[in-house]
TIVEX-852049 format. One record per residue (C-alpha): residue number from 0; x, y, z; residue in three letters. Coordinates in nm, 3 decimals, m for minus. Each point is the difference from the previous one (the first is absolute). Layout:
N
> resi_px_py_pz_resn
> NUM_X_Y_Z_ALA
...
This chain:
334
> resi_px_py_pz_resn
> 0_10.855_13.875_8.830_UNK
> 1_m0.010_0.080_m0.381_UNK
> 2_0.096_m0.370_m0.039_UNK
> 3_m0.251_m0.194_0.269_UNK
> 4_m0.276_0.258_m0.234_UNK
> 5_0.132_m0.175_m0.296_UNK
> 6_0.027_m0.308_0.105_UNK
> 7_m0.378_0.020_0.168_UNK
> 8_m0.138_0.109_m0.374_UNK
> 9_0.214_m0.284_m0.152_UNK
> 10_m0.184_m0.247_0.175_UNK
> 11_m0.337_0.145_m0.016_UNK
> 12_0.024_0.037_m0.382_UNK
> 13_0.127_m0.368_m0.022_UNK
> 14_m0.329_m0.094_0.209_UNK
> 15_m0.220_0.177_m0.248_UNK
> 16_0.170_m0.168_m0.291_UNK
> 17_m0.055_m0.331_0.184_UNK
> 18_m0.389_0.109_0.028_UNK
> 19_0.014_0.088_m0.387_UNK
> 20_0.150_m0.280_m0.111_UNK
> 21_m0.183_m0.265_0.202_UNK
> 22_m0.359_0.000_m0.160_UNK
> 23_0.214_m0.075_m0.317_UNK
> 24_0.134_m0.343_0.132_UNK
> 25_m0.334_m0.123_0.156_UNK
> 26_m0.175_m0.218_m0.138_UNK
> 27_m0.305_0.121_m0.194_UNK
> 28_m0.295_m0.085_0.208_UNK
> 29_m0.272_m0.307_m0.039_UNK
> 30_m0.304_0.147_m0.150_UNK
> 31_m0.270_m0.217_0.178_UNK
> 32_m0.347_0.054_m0.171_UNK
> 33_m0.013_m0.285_m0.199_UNK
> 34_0.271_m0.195_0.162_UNK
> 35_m0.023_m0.346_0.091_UNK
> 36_0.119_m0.015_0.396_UNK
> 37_0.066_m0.353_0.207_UNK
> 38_m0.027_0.009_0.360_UNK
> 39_0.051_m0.299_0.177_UNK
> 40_m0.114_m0.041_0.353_UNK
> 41_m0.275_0.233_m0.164_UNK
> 42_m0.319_m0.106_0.245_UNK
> 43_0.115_0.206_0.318_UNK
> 44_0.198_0.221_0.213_UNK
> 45_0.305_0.180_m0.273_UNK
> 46_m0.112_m0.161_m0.318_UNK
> 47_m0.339_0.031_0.007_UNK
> 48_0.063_0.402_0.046_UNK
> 49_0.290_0.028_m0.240_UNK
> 50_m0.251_m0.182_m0.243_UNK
> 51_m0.274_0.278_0.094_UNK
> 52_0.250_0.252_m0.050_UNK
> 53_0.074_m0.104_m0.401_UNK
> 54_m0.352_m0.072_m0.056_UNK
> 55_m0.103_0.358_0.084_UNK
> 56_0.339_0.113_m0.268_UNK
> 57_m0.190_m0.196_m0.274_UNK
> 58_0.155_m0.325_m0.009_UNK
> 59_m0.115_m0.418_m0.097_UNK
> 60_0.053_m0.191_0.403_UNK
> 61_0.101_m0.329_m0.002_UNK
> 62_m0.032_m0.087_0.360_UNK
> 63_0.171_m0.319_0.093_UNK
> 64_m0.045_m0.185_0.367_UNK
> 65_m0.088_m0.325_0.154_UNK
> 66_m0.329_0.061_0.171_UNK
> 67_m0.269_0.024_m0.321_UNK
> 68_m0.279_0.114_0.247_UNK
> 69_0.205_0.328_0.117_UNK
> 70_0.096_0.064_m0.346_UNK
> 71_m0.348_0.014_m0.147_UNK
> 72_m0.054_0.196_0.300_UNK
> 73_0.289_0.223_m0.067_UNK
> 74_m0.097_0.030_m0.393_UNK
> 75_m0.316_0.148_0.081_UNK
> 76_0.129_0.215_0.280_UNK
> 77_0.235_0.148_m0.287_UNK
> 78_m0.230_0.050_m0.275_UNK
> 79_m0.162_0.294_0.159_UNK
> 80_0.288_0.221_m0.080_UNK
> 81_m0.020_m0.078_m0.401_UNK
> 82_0.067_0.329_m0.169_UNK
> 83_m0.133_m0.168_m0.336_UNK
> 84_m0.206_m0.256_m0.145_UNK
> 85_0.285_m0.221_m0.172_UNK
> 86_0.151_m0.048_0.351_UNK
> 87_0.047_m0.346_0.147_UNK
> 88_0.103_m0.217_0.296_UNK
> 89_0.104_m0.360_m0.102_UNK
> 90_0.010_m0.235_0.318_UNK
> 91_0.263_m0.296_m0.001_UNK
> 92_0.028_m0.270_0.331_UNK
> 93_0.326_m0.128_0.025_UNK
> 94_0.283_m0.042_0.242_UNK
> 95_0.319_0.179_m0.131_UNK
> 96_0.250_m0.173_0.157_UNK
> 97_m0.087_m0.354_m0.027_UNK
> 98_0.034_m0.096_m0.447_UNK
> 99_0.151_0.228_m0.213_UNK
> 100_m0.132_m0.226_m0.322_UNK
> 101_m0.383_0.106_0.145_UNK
> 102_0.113_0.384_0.072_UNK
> 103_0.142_0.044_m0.297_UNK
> 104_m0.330_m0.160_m0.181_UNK
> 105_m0.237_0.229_0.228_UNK
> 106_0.181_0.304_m0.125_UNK
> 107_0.048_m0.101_m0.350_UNK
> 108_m0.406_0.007_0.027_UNK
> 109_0.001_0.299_0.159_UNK
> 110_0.163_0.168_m0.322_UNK
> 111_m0.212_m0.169_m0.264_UNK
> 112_m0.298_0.152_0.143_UNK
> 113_0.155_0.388_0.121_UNK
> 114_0.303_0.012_m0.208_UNK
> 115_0.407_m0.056_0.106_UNK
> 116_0.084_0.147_0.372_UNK
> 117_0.082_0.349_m0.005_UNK
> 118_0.071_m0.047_0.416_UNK
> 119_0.005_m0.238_0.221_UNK
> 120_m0.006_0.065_0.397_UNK
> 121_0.093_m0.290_0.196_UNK
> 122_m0.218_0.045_0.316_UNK
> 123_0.000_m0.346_0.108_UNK
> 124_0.146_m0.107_0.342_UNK
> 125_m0.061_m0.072_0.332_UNK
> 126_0.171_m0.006_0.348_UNK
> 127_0.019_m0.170_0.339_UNK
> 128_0.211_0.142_0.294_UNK
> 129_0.186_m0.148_0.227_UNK
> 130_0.355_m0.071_0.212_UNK
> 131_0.233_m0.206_m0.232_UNK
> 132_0.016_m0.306_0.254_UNK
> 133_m0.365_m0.026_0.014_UNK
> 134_m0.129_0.026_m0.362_UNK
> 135_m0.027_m0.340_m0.191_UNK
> 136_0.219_m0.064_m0.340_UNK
> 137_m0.294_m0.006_m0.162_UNK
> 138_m0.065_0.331_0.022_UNK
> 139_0.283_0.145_m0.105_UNK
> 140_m0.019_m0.248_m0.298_UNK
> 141_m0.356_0.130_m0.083_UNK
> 142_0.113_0.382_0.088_UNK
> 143_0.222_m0.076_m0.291_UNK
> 144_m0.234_m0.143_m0.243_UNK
> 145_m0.250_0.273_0.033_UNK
> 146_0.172_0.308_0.055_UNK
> 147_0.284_m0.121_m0.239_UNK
> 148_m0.090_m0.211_m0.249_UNK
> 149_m0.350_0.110_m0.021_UNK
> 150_0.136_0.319_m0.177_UNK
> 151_0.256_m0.180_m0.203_UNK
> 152_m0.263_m0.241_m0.177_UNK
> 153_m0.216_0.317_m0.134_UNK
> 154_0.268_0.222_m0.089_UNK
> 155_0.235_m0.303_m0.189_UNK
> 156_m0.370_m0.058_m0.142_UNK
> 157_m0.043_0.400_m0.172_UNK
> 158_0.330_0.056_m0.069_UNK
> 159_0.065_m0.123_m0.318_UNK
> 160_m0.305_0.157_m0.159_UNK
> 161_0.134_0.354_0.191_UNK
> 162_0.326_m0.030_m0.201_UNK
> 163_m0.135_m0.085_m0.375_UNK
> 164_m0.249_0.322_0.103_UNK
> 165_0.305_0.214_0.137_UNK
> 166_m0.210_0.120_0.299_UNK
> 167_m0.106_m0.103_0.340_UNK
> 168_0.002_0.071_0.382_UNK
> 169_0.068_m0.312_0.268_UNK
> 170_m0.078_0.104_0.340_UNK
> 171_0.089_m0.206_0.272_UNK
> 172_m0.141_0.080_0.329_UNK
> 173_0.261_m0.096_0.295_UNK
> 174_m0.035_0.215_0.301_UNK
> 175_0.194_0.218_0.280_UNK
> 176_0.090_m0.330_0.145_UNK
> 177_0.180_m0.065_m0.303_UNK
> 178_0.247_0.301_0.070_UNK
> 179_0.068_m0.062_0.309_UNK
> 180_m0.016_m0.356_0.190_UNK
> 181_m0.206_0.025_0.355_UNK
> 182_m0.045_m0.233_0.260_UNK
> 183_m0.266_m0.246_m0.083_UNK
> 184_m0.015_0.017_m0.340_UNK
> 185_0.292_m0.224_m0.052_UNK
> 186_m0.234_m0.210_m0.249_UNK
> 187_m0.198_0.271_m0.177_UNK
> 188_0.304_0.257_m0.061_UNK
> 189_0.245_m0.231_m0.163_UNK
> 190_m0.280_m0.062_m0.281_UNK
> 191_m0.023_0.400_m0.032_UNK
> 192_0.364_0.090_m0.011_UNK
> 193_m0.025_m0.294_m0.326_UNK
> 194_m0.198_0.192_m0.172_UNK
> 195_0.212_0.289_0.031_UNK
> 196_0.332_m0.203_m0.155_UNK
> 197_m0.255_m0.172_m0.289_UNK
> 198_m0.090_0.377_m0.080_UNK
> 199_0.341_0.148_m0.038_UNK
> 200_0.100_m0.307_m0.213_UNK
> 201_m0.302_0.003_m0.207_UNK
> 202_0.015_0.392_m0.050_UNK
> 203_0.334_m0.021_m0.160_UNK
> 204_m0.143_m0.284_m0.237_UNK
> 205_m0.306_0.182_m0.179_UNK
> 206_0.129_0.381_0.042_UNK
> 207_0.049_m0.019_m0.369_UNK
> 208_m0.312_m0.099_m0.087_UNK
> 209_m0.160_0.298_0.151_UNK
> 210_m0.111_m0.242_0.296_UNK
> 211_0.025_0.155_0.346_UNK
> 212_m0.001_m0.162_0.349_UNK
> 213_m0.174_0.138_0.344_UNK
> 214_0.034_m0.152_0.357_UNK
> 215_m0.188_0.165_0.226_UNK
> 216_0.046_0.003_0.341_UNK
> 217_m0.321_0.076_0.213_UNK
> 218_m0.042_0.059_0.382_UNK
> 219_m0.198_m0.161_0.238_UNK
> 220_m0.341_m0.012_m0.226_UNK
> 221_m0.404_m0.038_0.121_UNK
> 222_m0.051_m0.273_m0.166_UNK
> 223_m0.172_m0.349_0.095_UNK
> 224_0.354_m0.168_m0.024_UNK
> 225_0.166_0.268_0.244_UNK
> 226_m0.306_m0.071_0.214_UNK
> 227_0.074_m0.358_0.047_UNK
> 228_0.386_0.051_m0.027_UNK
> 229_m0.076_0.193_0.379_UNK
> 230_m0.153_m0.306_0.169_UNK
> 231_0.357_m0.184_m0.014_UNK
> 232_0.222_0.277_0.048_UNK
> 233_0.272_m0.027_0.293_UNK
> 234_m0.031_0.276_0.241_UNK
> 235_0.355_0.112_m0.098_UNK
> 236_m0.166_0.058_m0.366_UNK
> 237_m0.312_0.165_0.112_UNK
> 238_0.206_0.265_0.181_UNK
> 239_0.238_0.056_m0.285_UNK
> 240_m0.283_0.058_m0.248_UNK
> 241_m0.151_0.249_0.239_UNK
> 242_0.269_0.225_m0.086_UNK
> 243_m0.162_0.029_m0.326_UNK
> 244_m0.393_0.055_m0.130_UNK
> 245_m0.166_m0.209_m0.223_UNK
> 246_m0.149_0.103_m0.359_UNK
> 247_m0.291_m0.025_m0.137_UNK
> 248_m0.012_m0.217_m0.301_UNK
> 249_m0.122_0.230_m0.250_UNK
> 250_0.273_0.221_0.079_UNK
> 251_0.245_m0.226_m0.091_UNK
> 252_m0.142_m0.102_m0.319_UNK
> 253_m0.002_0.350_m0.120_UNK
> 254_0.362_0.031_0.025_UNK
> 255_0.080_m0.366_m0.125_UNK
> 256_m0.163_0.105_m0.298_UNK
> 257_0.114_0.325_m0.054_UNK
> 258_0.347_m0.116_0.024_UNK
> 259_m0.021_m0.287_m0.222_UNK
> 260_m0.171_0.206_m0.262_UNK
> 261_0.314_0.216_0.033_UNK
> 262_0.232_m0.321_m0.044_UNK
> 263_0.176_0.110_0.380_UNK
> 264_0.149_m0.273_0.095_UNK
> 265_m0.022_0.028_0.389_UNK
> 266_m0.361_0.134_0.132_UNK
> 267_m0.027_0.105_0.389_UNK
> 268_m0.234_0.169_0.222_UNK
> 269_0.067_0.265_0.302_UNK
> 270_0.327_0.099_0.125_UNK
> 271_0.111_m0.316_0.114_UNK
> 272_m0.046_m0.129_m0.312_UNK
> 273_0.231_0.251_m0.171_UNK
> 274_0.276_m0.038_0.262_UNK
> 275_m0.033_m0.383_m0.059_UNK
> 276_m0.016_0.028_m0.374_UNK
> 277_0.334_0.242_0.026_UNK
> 278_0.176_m0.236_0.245_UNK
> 279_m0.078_m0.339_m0.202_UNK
> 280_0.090_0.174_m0.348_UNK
> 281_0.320_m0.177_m0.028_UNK
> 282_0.019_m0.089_m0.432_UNK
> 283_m0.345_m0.008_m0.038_UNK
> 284_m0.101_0.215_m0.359_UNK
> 285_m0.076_0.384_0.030_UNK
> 286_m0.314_0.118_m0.281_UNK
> 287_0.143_0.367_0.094_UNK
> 288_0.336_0.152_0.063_UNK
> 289_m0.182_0.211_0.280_UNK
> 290_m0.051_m0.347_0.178_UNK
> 291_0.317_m0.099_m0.024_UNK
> 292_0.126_0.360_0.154_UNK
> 293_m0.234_m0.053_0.266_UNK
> 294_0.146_m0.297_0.120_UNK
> 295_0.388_0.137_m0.062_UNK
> 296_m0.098_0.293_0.227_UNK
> 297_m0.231_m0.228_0.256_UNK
> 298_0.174_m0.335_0.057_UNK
> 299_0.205_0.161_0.315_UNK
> 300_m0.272_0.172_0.206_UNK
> 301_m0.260_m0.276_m0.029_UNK
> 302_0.267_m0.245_0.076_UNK
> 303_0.071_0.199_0.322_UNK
> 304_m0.367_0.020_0.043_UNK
> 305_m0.030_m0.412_m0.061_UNK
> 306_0.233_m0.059_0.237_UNK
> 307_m0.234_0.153_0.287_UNK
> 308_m0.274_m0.199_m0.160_UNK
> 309_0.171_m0.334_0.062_UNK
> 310_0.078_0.122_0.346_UNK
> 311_m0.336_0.004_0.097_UNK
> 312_m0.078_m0.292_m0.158_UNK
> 313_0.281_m0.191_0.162_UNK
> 314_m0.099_0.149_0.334_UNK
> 315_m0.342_m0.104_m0.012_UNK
> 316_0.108_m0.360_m0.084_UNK
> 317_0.219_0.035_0.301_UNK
> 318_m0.245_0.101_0.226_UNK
> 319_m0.274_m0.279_m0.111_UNK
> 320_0.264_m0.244_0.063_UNK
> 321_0.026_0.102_0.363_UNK
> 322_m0.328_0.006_0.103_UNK
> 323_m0.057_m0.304_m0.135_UNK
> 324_0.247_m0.170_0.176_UNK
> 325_m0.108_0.191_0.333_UNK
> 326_m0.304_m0.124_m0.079_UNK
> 327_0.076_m0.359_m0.054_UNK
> 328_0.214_0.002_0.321_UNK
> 329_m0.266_0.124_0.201_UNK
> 330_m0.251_m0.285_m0.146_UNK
> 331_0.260_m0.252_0.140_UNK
> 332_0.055_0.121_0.336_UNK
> 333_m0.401_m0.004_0.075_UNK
């Protein structure tokens, strides 16, 4: 008994020295009144909030999108939330995914008139849904080029400047469906689960130049991209999602930005989120020791957990696939 008592304190004392020692490994966080912050995709939905979000913090918005109307639109929507008068919202129209020579240009702009990038958030992207056989090639090509590509071009573009400065945040913003692959997203997740490998490698570059890297992985979100992402969902999709809500936007911005001021290097939402960020930790980069005990302690549960999860999903597939054959049988026997 004496020893289980010993044994017990042992391991809560080791737990407090992990909870001591942690803040002294972080990295210091990103001060952002005053900071110069990129969002791309910046005119709606994710960006446009995470770009509210550091505006009301203090810092210079460089919003970056393809549609000039929305963004001028967007600009003035954000201005109310100036907490001073040197404050401003630079608008740029370009497609990040098409030339990097005219990205790199745009941004080099950007900086001449708000100063080098103290953070970039890579909001850009899109998505179509769909079963595998029926989608064309060309969407999974321009899948790709947006959700991919489109954050490569802007973050290649600030990253030199971040490394003669010896500070910086990169957020890339993948999703849940970059986590974990679901039927009819066999386009849209492949591009998310590349931002996660481009992060890990990229994190492991500029560590030592006080850089740090954040993929976050949001839910289900009310945006006007989720809203037209519903119109072409299967119904095997539809009634997978169901088993989880949807956020609202602002929501998700807050904690996008609170975790990349932090320098965390995976952001989630809710309790699925956690399990998910637990069970896809695999080598990705700890900011704490505490996270890293976390998923130590976790992985086994939530993979016991998962394995329900996939259950479902799998029997909901099943059962689609039936009726739809009972239905197409009946159709030819009228």
């Amino acid at each position: 008994m004496l020893l289980l008592l010993l044994a017990a304190a042992c391991v809560v004392a080791f737990v407090l020295l992990l909870y001591m020692v942690s803040p002294l490994i972080s990295p210091k966080p990103l001060k952002l009144p005053g900071a110069h912050v990129v969002v791309t995709g910046g005119s709606s939905g994710i960006g446009k909030c995470v770009a509210i979000e550091c505006y009301k913090q203090g810092a210079f918005i460089t919003l970056i999108a393809r549609n000039e109307s929305k963004l001028l639109q967007t600009k003035k929507e954000i201005e109310k939330y100036s907490v001073n008068d040197k404050q401003v919202v630079l608008c740029i129209s370009v497609d990040v995914s098409k030339d990097y020579g005219h990205v790199e240009n745009v941004l080099k702009q950007a900086q001449e008139k708000l100063g080098p990038v103290d953070m970039l958030i890579n909001c850009a992207g899109t998505s179509v849904t769909g079963k595998y056989e029926d989608l064309e090639v060309s969407c999974f090509e321009r899948l790709m080029a947006v959700n991919y590509l489109g954050s490569v071009y802007p973050s290649r573009a600030v990253i030199a400047t971040m490394k003669e400065r010896r500070m910086g945040r990169i957020v890339f913003v993948s999703s849940q469906a970059g986590q974990l692959g679901l039927f009819g997203y066999t386009a849209y997740s492949p591009t998310k689960f590349a931002l996660r490998g481009l992060a890990e490698a990229l994190q492991m570059e500029v560590k030592p130049y006080n850089i740090y890297v954040t993929v976050a992985y949001p839910p289900d979100t009310d945006t006007p991209g989720f809203a037209e992402e519903i119109k072409t969902k299967p119904l095997e999709t539809k009634l997978i999602s169901e088993t989880s809500s949807v956020c609202q936007a602002e929501q998700v911005a807050r904690v996008i930005v609170k975790d990349a001021i932090q320098g965390n290097f995976n952001s989630f939402m809710g309790s699925d989120g956690y399990m998910l960020s637990i069970l896809t930790s695999g080598m990705s980069p700890v900011t704490a020791i505490t996270e890293g005990l976390q998923q130590v302690v976790c992985m086994g549960i939530f993979r016991i957990i998962g394995l329900f999860y996939l259950g479902s999903f799998d029997s909901i597939v099943r059962r689609c696939m039936i009726q739809r054959e009972k239905s197409e049988s009946t159709d030819k026997t009228k």
